[in-house]
N, CA, C and O atoms as a Maestro MAE file, in Angstrom:
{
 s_m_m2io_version
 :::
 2.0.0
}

f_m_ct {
 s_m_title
 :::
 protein
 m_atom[292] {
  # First column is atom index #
  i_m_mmod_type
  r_m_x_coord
  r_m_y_coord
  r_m_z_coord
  i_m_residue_number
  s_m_chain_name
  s_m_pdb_residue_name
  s_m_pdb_atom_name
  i_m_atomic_number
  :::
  1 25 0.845 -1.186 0.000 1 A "UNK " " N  " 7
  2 3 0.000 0.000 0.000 1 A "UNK " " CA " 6
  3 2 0.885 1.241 0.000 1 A "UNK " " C  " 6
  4 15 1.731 1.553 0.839 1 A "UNK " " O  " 8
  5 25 0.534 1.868 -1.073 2 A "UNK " " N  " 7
  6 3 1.136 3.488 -0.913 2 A "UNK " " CA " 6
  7 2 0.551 4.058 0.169 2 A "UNK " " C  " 6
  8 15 -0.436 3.677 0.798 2 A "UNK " " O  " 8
  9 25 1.320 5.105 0.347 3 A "UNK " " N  " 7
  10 3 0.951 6.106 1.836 3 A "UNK " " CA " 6
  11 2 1.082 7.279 1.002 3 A "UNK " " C  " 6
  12 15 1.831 7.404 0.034 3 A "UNK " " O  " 8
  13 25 0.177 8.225 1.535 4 A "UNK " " N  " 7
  14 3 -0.008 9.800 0.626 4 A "UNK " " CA " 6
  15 2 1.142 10.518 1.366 4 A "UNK " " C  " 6
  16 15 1.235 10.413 2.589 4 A "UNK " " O  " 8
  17 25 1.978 11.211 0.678 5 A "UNK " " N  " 7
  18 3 3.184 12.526 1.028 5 A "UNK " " CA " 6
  19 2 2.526 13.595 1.162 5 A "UNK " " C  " 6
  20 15 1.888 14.341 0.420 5 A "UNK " " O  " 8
  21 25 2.914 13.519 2.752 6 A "UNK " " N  " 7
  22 3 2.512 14.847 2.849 6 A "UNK " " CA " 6
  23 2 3.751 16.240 3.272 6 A "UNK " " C  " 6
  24 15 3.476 17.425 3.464 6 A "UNK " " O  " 8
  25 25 4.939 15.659 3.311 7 A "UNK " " N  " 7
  26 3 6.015 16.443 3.213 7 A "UNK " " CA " 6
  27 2 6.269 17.378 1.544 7 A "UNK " " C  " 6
  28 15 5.745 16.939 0.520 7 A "UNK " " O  " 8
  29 25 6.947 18.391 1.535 8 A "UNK " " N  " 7
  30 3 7.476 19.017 0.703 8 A "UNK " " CA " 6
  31 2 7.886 18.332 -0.607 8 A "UNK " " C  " 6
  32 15 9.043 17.911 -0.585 8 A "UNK " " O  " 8
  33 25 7.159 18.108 -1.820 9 A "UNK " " N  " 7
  34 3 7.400 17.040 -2.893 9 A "UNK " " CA " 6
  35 2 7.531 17.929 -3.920 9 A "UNK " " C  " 6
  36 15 7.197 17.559 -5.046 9 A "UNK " " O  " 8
  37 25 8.042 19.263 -3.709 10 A "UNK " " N  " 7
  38 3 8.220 20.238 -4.758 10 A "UNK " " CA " 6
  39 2 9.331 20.373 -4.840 10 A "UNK " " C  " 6
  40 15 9.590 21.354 -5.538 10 A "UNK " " O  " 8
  41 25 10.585 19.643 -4.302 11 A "UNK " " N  " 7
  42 3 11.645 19.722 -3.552 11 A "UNK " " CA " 6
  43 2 11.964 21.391 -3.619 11 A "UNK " " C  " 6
  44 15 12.702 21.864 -4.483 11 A "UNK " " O  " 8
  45 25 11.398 22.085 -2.736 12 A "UNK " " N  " 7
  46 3 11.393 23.567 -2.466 12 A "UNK " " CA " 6
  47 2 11.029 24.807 -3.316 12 A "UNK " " C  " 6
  48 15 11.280 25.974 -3.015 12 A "UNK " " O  " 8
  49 25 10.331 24.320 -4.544 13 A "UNK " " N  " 7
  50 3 9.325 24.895 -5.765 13 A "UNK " " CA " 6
  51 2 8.276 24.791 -5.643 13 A "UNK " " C  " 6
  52 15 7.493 24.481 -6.541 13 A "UNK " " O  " 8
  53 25 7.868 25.136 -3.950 14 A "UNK " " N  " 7
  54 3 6.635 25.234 -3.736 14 A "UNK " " CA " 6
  55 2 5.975 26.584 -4.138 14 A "UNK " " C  " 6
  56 15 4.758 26.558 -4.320 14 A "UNK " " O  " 8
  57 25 6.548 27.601 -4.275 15 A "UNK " " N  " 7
  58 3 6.194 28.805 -4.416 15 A "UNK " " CA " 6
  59 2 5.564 28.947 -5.699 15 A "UNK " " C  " 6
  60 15 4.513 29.443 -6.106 15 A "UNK " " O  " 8
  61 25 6.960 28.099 -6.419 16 A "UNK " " N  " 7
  62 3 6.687 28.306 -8.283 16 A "UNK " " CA " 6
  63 2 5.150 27.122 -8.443 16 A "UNK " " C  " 6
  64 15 4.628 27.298 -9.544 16 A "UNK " " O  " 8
  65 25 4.758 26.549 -7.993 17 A "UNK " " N  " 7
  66 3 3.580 25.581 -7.936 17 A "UNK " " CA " 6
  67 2 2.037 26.907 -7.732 17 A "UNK " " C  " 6
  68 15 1.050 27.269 -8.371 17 A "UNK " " O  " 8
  69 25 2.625 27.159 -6.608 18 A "UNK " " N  " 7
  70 3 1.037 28.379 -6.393 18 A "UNK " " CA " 6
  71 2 1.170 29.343 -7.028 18 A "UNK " " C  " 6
  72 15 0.170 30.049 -7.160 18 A "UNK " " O  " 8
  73 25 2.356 29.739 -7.633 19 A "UNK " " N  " 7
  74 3 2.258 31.219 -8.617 19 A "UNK " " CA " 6
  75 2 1.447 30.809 -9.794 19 A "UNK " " C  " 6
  76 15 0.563 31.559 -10.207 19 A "UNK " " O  " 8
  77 25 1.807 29.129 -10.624 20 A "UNK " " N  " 7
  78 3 0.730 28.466 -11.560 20 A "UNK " " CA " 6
  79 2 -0.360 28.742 -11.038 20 A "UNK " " C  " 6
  80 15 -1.154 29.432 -11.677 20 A "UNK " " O  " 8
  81 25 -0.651 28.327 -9.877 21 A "UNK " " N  " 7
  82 3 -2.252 28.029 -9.667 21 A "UNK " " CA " 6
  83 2 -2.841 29.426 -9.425 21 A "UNK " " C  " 6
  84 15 -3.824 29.441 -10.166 21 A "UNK " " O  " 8
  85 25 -2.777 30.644 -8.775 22 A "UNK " " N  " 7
  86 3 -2.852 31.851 -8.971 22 A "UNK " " CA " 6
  87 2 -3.196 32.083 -10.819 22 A "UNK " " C  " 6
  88 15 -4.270 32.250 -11.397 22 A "UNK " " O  " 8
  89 25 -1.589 31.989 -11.430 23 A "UNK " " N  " 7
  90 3 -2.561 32.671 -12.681 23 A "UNK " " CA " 6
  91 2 -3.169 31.747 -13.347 23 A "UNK " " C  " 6
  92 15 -3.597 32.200 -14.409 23 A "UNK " " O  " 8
  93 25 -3.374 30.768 -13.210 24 A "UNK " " N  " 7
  94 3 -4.661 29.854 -13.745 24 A "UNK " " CA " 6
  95 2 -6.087 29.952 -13.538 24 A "UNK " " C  " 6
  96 15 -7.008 29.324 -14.060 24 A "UNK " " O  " 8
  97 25 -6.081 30.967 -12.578 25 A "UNK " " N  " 7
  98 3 -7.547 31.181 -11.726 25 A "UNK " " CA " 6
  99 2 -7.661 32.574 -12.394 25 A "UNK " " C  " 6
  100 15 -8.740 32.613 -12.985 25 A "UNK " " O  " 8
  101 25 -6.991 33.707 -12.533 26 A "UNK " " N  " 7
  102 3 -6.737 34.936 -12.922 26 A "UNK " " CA " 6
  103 2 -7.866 35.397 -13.849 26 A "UNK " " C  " 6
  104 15 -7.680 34.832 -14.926 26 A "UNK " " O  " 8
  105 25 -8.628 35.942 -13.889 27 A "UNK " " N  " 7
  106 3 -9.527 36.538 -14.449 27 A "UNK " " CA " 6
  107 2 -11.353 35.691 -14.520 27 A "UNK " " C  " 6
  108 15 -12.230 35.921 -15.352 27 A "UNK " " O  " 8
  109 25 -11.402 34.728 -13.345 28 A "UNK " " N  " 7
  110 3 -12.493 33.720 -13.539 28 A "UNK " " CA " 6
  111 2 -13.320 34.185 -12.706 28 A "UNK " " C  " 6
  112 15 -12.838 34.556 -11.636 28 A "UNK " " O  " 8
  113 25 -14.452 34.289 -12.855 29 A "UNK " " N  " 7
  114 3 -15.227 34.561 -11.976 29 A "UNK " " CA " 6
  115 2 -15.766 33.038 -10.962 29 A "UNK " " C  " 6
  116 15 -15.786 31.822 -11.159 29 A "UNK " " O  " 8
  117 25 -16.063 33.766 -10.087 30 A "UNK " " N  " 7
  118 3 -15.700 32.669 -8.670 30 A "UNK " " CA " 6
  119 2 -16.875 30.747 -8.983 30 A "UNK " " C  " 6
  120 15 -16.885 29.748 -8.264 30 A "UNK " " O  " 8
  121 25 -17.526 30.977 -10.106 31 A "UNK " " N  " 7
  122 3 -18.086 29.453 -10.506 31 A "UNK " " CA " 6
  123 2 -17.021 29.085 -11.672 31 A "UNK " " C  " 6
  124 15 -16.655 27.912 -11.733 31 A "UNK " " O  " 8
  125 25 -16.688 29.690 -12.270 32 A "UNK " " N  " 7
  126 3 -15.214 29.161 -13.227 32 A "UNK " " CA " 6
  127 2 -13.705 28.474 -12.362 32 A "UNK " " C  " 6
  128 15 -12.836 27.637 -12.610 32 A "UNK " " O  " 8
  129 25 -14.034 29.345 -11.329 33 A "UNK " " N  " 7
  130 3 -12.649 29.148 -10.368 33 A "UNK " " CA " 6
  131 2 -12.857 27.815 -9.967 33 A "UNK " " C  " 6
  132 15 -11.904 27.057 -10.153 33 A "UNK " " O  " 8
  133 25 -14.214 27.196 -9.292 34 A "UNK " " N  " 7
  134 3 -14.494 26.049 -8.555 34 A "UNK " " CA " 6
  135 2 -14.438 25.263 -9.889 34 A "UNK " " C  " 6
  136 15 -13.499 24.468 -9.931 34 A "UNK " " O  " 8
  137 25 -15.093 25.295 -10.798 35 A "UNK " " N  " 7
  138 3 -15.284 24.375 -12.257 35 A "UNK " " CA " 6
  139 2 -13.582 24.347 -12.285 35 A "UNK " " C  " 6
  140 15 -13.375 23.248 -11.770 35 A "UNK " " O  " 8
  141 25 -12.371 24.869 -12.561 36 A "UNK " " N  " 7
  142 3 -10.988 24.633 -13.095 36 A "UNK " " CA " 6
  143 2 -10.979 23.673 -12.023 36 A "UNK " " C  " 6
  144 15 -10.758 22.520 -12.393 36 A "UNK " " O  " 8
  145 25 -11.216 23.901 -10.425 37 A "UNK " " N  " 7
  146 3 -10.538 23.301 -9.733 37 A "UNK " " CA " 6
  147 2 -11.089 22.099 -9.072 37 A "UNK " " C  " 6
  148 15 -10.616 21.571 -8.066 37 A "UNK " " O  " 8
  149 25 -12.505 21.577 -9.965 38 A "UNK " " N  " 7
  150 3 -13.068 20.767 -9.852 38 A "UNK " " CA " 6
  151 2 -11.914 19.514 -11.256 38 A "UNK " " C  " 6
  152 15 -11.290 18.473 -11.050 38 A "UNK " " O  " 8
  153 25 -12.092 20.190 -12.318 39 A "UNK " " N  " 7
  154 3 -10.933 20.039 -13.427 39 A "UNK " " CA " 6
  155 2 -9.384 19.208 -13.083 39 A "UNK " " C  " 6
  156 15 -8.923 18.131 -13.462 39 A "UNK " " O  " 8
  157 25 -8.954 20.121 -12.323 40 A "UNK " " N  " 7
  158 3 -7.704 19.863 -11.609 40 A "UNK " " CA " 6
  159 2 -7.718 18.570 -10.854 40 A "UNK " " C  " 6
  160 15 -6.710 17.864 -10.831 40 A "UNK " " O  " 8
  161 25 -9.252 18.102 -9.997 41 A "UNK " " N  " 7
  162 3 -8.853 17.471 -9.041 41 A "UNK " " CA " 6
  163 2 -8.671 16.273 -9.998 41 A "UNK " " C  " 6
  164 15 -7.564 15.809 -10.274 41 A "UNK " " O  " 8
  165 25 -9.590 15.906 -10.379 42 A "UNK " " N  " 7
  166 3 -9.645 15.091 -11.882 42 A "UNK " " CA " 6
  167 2 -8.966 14.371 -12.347 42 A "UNK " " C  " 6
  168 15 -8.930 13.144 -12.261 42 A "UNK " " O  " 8
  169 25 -7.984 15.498 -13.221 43 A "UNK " " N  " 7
  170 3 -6.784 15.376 -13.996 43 A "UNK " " CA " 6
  171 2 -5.979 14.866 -13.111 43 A "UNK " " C  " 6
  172 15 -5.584 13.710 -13.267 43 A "UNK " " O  " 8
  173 25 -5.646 15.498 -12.194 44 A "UNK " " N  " 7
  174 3 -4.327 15.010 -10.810 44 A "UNK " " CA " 6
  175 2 -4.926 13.395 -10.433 44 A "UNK " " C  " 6
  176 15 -4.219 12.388 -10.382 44 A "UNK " " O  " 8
  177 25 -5.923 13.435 -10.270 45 A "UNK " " N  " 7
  178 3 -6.590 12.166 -9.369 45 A "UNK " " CA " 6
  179 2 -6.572 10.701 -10.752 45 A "UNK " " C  " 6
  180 15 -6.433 9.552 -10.332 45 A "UNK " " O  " 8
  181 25 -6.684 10.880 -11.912 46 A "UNK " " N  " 7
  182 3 -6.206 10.248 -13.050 46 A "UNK " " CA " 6
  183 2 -4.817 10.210 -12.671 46 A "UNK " " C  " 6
  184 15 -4.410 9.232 -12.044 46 A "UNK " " O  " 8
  185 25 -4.080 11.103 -12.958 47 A "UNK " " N  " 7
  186 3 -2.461 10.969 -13.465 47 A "UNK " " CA " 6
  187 2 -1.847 10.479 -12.335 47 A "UNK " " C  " 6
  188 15 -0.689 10.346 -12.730 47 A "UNK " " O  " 8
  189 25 -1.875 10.034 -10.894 48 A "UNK " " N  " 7
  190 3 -2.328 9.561 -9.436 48 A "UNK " " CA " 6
  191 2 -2.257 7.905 -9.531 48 A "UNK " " C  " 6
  192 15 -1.345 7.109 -9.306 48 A "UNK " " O  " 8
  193 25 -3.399 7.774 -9.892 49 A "UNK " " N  " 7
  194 3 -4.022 6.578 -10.212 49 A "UNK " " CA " 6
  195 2 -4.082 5.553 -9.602 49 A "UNK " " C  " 6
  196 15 -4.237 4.423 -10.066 49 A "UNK " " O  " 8
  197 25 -3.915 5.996 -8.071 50 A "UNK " " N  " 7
  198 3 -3.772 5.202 -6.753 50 A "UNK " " CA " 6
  199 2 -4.799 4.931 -6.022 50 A "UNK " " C  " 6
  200 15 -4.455 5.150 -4.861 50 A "UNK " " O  " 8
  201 25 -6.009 4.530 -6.059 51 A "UNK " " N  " 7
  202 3 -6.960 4.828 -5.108 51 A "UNK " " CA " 6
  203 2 -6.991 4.887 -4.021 51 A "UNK " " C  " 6
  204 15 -7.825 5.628 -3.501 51 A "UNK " " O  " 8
  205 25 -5.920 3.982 -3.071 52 A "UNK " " N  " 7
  206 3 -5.860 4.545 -1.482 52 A "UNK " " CA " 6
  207 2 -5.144 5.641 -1.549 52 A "UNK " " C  " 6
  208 15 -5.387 6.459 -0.662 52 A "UNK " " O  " 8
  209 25 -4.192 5.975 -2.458 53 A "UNK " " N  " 7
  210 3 -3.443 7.105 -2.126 53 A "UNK " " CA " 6
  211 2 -4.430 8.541 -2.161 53 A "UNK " " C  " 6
  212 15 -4.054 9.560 -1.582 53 A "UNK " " O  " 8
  213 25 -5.568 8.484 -2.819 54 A "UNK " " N  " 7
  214 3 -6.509 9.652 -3.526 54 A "UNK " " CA " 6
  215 2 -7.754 9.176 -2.229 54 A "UNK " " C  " 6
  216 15 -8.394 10.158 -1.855 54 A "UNK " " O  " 8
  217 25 -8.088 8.065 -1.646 55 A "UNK " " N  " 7
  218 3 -8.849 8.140 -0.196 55 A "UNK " " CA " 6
  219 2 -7.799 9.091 0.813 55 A "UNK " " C  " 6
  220 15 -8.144 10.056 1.496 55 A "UNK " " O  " 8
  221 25 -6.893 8.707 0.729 56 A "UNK " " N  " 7
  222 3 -6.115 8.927 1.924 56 A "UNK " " CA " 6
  223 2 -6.106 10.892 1.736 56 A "UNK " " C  " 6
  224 15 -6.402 11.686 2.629 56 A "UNK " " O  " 8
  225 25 -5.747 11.174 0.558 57 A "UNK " " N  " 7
  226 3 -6.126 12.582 0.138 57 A "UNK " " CA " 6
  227 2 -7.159 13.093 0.577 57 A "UNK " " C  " 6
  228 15 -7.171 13.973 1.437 57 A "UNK " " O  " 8
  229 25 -8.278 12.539 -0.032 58 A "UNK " " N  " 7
  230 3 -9.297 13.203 0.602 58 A "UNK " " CA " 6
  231 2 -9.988 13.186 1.786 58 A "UNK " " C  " 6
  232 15 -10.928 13.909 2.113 58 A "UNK " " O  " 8
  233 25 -9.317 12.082 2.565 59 A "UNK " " N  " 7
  234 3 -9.411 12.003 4.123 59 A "UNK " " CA " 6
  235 2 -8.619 13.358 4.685 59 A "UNK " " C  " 6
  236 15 -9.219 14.338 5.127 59 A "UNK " " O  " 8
  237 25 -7.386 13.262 4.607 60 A "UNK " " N  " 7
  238 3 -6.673 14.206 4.872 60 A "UNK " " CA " 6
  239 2 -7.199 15.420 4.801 60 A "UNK " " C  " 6
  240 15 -7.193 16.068 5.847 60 A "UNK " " O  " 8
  241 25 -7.852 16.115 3.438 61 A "UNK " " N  " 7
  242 3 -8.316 16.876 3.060 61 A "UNK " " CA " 6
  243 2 -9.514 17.883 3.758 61 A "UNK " " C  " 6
  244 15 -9.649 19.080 4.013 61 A "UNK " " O  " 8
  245 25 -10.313 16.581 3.904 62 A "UNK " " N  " 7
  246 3 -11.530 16.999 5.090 62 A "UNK " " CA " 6
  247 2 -11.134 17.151 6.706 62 A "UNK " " C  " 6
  248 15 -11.577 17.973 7.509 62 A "UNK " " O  " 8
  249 25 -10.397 16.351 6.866 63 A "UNK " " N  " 7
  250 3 -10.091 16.293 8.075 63 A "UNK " " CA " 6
  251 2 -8.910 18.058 7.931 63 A "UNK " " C  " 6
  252 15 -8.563 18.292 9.088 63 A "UNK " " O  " 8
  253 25 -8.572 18.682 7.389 64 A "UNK " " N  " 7
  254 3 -8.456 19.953 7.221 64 A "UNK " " CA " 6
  255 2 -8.761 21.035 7.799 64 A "UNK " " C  " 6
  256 15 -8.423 21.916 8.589 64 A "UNK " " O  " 8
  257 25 -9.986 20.399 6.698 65 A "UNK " " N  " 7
  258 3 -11.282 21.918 6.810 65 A "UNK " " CA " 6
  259 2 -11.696 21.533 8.347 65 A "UNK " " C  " 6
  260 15 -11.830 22.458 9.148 65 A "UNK " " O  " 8
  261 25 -11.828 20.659 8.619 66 A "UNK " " N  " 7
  262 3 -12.640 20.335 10.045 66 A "UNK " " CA " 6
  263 2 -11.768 21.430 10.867 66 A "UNK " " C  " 6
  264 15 -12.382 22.291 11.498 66 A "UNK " " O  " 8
  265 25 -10.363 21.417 10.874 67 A "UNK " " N  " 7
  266 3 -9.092 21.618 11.433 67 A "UNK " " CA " 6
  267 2 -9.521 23.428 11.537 67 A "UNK " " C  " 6
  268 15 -9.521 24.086 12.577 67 A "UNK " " O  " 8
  269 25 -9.830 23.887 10.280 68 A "UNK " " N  " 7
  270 3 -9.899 25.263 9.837 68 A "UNK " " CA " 6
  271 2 -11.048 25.890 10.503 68 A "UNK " " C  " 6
  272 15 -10.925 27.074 10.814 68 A "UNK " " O  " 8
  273 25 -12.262 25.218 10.798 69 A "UNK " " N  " 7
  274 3 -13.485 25.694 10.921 69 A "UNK " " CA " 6
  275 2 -13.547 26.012 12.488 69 A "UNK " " C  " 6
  276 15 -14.292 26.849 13.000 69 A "UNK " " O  " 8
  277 25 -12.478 25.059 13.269 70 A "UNK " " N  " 7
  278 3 -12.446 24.867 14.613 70 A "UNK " " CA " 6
  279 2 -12.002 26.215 14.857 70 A "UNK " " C  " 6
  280 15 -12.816 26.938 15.430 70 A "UNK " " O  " 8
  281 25 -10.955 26.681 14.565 71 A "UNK " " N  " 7
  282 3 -10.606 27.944 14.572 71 A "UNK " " CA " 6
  283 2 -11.438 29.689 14.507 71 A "UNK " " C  " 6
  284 15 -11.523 30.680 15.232 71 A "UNK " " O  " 8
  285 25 -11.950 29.201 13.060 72 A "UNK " " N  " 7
  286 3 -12.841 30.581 12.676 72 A "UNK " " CA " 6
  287 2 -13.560 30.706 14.051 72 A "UNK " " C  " 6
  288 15 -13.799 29.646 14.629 72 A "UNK " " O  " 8
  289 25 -13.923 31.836 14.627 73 A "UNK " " N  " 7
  290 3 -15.038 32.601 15.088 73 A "UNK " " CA " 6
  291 2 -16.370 32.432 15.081 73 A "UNK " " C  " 6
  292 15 -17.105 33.291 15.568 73 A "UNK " " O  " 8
  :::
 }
 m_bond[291] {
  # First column is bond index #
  i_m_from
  i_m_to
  i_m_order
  :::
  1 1 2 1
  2 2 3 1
  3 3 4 2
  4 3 5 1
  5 5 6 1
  6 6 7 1
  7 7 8 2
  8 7 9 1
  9 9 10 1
  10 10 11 1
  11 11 12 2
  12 11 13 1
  13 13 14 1
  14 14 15 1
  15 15 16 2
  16 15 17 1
  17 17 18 1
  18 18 19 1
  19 19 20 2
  20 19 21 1
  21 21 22 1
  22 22 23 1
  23 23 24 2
  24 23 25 1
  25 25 26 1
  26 26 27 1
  27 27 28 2
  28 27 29 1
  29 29 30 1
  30 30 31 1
  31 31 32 2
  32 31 33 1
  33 33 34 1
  34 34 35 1
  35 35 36 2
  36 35 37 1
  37 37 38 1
  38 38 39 1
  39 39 40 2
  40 39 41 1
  41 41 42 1
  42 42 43 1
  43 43 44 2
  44 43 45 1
  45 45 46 1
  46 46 47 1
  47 47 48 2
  48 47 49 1
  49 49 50 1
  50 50 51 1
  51 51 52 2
  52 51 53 1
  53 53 54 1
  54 54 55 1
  55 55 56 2
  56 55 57 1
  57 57 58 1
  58 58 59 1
  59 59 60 2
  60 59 61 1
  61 61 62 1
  62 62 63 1
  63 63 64 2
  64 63 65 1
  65 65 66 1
  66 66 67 1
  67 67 68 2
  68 67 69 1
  69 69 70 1
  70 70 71 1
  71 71 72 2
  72 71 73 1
  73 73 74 1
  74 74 75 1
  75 75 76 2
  76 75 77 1
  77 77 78 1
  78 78 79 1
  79 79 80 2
  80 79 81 1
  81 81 82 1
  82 82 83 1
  83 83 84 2
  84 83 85 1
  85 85 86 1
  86 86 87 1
  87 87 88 2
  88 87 89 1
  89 89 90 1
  90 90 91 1
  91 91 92 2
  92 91 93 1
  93 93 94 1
  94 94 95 1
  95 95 96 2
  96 95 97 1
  97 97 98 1
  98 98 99 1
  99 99 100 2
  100 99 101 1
  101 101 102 1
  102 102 103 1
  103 103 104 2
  104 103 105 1
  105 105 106 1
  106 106 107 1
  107 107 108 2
  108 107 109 1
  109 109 110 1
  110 110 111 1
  111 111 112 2
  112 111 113 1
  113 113 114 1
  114 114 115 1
  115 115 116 2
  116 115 117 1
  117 117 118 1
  118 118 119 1
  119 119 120 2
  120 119 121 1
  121 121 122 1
  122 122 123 1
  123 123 124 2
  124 123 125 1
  125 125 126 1
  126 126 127 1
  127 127 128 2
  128 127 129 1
  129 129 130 1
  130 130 131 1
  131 131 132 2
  132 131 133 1
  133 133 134 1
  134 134 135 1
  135 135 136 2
  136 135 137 1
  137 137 138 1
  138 138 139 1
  139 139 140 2
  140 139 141 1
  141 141 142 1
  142 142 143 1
  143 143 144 2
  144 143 145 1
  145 145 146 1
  146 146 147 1
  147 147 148 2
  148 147 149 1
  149 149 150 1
  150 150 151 1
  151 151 152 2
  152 151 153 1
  153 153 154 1
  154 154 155 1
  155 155 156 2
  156 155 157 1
  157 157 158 1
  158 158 159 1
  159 159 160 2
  160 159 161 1
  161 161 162 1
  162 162 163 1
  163 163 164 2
  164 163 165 1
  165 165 166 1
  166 166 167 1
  167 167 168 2
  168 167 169 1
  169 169 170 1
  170 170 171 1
  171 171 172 2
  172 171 173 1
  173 173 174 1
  174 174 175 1
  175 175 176 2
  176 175 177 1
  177 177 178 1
  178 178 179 1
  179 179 180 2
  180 179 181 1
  181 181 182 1
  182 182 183 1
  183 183 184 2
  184 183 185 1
  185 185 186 1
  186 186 187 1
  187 187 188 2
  188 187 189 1
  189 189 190 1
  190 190 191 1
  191 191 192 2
  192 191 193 1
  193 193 194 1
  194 194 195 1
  195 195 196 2
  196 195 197 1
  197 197 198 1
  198 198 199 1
  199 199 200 2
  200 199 201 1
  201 201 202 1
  202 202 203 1
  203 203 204 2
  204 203 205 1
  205 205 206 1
  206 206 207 1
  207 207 208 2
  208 207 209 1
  209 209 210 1
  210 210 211 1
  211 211 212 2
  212 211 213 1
  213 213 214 1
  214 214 215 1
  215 215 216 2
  216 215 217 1
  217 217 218 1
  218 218 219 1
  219 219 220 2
  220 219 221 1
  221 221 222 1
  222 222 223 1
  223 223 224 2
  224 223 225 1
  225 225 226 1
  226 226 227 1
  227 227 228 2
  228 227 229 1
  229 229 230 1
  230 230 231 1
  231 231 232 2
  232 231 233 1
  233 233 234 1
  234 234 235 1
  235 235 236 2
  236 235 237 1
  237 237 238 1
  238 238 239 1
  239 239 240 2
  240 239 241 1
  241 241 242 1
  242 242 243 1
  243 243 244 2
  244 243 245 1
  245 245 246 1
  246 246 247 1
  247 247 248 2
  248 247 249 1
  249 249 250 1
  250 250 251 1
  251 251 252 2
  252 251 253 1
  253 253 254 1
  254 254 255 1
  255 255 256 2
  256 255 257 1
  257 257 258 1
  258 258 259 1
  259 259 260 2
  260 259 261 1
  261 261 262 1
  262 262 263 1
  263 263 264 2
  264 263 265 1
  265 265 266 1
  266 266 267 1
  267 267 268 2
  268 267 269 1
  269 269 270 1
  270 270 271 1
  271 271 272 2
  272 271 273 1
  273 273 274 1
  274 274 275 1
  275 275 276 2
  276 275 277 1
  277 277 278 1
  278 278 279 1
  279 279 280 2
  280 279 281 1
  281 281 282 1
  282 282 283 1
  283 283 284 2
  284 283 285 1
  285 285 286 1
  286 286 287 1
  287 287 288 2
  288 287 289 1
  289 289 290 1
  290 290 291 1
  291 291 292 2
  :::
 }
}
């Protein structure tokens, strides 16, 4: 069984990764933005092609937001 990375896999081109994703979004209005990045998950989750590794993602994922919401106000 693969295990999902969750360390630094940009080997330190993490920056140059979100400057893509920034201007990929650049001029969309905010249902285009969710549609690309509905797109994205997709494409990544194909080219992936792991299915525990893409559970384990989206476990991770939610378990997140849970993380985020605890916080807000």
């Amino acid at each position: 069984m693969r295990a999902l990375q969750l360390t630094d896999g940009f080997g330190g081109r993490g920056d140059q990764f979100y400057e893509c994703l920034i201007t990929t979004h650049q001029g969309l209005s905010d249902g285009e933005s969710r549609a690309l990045n509905a797109r994205l998950v997709l494409l990544l989750a194909n080219h992936i092609g792991d299915l525990e590794v893409i559970s384990q993602a989206c476990t991770a994922a939610r378990a997140s937001l849970a993380a985020v919401a605890v916080q807000q106000p």
